[in-house]
C-alpha positions in Angstrom: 18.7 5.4 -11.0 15.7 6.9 -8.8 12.4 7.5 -10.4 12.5 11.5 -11.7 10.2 13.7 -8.5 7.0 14.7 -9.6 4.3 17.0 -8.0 1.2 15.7 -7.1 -0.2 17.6 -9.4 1.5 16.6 -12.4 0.8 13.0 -11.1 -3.1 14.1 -11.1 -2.5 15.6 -14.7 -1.5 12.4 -16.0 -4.8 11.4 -14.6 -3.5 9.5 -11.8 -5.8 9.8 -8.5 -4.3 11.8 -5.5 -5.7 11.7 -2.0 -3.3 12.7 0.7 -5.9 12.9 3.5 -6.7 9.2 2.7 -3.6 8.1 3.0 -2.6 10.0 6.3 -4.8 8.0 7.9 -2.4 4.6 7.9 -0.2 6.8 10.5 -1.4 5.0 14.5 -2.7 1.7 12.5 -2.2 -1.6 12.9 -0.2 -3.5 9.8 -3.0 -5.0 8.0 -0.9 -8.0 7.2 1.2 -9.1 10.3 -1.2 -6.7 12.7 2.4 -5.1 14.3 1.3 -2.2 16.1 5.1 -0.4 16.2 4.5 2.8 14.9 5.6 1.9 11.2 3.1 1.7 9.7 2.2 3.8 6.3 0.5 3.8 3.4 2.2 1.2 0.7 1.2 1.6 -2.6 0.0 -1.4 -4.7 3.0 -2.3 -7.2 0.4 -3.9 -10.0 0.3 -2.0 -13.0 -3.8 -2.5 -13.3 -3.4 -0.4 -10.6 -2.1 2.4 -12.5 1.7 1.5 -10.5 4.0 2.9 -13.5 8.2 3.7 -14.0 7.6 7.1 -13.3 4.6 7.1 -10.9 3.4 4.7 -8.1 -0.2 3.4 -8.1 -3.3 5.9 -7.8 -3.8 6.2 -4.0 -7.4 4.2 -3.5 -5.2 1.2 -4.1 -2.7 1.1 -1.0 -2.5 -1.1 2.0 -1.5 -0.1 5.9 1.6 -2.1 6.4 4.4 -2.1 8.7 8.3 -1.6 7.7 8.9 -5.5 7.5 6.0 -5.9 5.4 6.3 -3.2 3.1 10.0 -3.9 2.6 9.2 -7.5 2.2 6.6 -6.6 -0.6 8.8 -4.2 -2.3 12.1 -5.4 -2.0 11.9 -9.2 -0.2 13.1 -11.7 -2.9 13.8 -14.7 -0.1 11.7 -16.1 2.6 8.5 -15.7 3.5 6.7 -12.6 4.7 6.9 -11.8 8.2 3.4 -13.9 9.2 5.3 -16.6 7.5 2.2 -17.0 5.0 3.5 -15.9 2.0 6.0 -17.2 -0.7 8.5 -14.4 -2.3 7.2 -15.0 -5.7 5.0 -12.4 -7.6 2.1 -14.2 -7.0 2.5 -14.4 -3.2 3.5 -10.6 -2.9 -0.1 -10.1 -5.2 -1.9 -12.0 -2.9 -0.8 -10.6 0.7 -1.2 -7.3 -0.8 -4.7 -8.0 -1.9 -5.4 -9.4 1.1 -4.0 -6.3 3.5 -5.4 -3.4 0.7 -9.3 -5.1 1.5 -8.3 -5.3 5.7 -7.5 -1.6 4.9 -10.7 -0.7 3.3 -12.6 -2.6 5.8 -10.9 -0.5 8.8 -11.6 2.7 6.8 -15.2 2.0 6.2 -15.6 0.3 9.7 -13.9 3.9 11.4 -16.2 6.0 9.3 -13.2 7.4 7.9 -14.4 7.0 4.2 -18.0 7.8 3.7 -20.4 7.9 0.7 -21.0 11.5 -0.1 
């Protein structure tokens, strides 16, 4: 059964953080795990539940990666083979670690394009 919809702003009234504009920005990037450039590319969402990820919500929106199709399906979905750079196992730990690693490549591109600044 498919999570229930909910409004961004009843997400944000559960206290979960909501930031559209940041997350437009994946749209034109490069996948920060396998670096396809194919026009894929969005916003993933973390899946850890320190992350706020929940049943009925997905992760507050600081804590996303810019991956491609093949990645993000492999992360959410992928329970044989490695990921698409061949790198990482299909176990939990694996998927924790490429996201990791592709959410800090993401922050690092959004700091490095001055597309996050400090207020």
């Amino acid at each position: 059964m498919p999570f229930p919809v909910t409004s961004t702003e009843e997400l944000r009234q559960r206290g979960m953080l909501r930031i559209p504009a940041l997350l437009k920005y994946a749209k034109g990037m490069p996948c920060q795990n396998c670096r396809a450039d194919d026009g894929t590319v969005v916003a993933a969402h973390s899946n850890m539940q320190e992350h706020g990820r929940g049943k009925d919500n997905p992760a507050h929106d600081c804590f996303h990666a810019w991956l491609c199709v093949r990645c993000h399906s492999w992360l959410d979905h992928g329970s044989v083979g490695l990921d698409p750079t061949g790198l990482y196992e299909p176990t939990r730990a694996g998927k924790v670690e490429m996201f990791m690693r592709a959410m800090c490549r993401t922050w690092y591109e959004l700091w490095r394009r001055n597309l996050v600044r400090v207020a």
